[in-house]
C-alpha positions as CSV (number, residue, x, y, z in Angstrom):
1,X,-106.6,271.3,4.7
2,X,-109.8,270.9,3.3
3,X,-111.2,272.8,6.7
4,X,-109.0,275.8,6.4
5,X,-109.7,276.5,2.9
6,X,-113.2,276.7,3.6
7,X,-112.6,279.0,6.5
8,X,-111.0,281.0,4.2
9,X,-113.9,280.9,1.7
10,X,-116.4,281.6,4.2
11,X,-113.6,284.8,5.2
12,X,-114.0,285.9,2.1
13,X,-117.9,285.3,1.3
14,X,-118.7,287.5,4.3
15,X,-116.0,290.3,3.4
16,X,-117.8,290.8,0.3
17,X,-121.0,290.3,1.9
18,X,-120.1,293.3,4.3
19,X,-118.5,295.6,1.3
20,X,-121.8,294.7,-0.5
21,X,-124.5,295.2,2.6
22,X,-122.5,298.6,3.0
23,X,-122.8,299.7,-0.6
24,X,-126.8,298.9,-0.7
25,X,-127.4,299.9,2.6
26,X,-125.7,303.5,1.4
27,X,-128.6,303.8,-1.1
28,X,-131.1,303.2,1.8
29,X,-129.2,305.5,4.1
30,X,-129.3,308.5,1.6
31,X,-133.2,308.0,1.3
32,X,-133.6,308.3,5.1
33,X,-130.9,311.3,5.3
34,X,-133.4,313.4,3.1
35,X,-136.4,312.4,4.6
36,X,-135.3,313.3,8.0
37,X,-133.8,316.5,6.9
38,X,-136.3,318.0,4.4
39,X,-139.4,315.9,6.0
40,X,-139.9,318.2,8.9
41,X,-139.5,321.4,6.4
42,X,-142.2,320.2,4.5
43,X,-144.5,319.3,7.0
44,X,-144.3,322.7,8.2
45,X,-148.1,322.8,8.8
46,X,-147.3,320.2,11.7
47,X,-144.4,322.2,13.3
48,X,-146.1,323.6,16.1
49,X,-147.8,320.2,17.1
50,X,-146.3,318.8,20.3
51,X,-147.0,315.2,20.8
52,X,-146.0,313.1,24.2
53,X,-143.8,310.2,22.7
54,X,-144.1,307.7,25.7
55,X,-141.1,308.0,27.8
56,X,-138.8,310.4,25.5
57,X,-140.9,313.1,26.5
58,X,-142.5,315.5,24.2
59,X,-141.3,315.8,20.3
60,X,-142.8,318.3,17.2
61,X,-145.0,315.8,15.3
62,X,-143.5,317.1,12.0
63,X,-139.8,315.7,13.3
64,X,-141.2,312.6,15.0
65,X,-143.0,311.7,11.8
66,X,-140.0,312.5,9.7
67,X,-137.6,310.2,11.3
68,X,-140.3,307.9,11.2
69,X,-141.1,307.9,7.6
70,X,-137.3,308.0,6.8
71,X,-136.7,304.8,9.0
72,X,-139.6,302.9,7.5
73,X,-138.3,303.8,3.6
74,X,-134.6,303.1,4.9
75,X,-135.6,299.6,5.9
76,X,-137.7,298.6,3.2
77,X,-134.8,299.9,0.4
78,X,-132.4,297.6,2.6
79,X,-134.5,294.1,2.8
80,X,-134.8,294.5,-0.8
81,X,-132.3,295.0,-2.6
82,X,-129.8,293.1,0.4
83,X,-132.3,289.6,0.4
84,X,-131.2,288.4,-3.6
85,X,-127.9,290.7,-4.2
86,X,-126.3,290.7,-1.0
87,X,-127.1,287.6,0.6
88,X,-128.9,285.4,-2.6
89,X,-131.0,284.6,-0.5
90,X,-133.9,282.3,-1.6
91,X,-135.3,279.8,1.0
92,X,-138.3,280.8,3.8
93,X,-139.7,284.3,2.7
94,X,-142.2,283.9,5.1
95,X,-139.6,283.1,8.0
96,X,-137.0,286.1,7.0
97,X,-139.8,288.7,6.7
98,X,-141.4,287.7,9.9
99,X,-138.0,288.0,11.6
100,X,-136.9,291.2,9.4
101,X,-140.2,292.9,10.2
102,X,-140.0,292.1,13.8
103,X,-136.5,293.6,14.1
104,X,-137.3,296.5,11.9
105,X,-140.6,297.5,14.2
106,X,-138.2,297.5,17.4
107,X,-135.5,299.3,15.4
108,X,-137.9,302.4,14.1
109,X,-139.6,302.2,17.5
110,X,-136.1,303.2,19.3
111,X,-135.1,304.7,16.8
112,X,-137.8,307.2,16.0
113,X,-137.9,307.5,20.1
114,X,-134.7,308.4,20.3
115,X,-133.6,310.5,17.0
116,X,-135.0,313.9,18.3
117,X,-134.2,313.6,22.2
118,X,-130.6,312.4,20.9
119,X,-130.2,315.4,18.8
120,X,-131.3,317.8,21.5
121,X,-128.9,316.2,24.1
122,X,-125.7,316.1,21.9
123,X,-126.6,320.1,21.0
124,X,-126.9,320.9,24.7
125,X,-123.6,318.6,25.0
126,X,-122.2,320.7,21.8
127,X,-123.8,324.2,21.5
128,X,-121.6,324.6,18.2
129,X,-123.3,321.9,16.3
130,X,-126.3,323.8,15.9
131,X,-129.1,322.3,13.0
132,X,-126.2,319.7,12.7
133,X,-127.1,317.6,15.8
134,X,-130.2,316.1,13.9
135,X,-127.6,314.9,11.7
136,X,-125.0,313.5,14.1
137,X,-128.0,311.7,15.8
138,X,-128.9,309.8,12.9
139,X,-125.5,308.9,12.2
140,X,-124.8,307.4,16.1
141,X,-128.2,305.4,15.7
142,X,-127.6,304.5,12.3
143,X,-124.6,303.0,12.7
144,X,-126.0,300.8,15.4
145,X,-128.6,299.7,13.3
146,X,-125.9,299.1,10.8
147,X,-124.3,296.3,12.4
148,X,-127.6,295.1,13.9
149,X,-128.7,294.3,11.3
150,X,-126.2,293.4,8.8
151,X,-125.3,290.4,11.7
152,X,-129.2,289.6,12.0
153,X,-129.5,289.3,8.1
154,X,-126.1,287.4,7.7
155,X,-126.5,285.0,10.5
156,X,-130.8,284.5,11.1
157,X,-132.7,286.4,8.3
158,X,-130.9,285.6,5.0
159,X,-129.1,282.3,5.9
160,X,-130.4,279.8,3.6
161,X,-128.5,277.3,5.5
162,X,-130.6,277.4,8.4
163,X,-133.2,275.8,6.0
164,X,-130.8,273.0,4.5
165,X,-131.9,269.3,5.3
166,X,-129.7,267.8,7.2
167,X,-127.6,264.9,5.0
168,X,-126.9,261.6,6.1
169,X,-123.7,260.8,6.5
């Protein structure tokens, strides 16, 4: 009896969790959304710069540096204001940000890697989407990096339990 109800409580605590993580991670998700759709507009100077982005092929610097930019801001909007009012998380800083900053690097990495070669494939795939594909792109990887990292932080970065001493019993 005693088991089930704190299934249920744990049920619970992680459904608010998620509506929370969802609400915050909104706010982090709108900062990104401008920066990768204004950012390349105003680094107009950097338009015609074609950089070779490892094995995505060639991207315009002002686009590569806008989803990069916006990726960066989105992730450090989301460990803060997730670590104390999503999570209360309050044990091992130095662990969680190690770990969050380790995922986060490999995130923006793909991320930024794939953003603009995504965009261009799903307006070849879709002609009709035109300056919309940009947009569609962010929301497929987005929502990947949504889940990611909402089960990273619930279950590795933010869970205080992994830092409990173990009681005698």
């Amino acid at each position: 009896m005693a088991e089930e109800k704190k299934t249920q409580s744990e049920g619970k605590k992680t459904l608010i969790q998620a509506i929370l993580f969802t609400l915050l991670s909104l706010v982090a998700f709108v900062v990104q959304f401008v920066i990768v759709q204004f950012g390349p507009k105003a680094m107009i100077a950097l338009e015609d710069t074609v950089i070779d982005a490892w094995i995505f092929g060639e991207q315009n610097l002002n686009v590569f540096l806008a989803f990069l930019i916006g990726n960066i801001a989105a992730k450090a909007i989301s460990y803060i204001l997730n670590r104390k009012k999503t999570f209360g998380a309050t044990k091992n800083l130095a662990f969680s940000l190690t770990v969050y900053i380790v995922m986060c690097v490999t995130l923006i990495i793909v991320e930024t890697l794939i953003g603009d070669p995504l965009a261009k494939a799903l307006l070849k795939l879709i002609p009709a989407l035109g300056d919309w594909s940009a947009t569609l792109s962010m929301l497929l990887y987005s929502t990947a990096d949504f889940v990611i990292v909402f089960l990273m932080e619930k279950f590795v970065i933010m869970n205080d339990n992994l830092f409990k001493k173990k009681e005698n019993k």
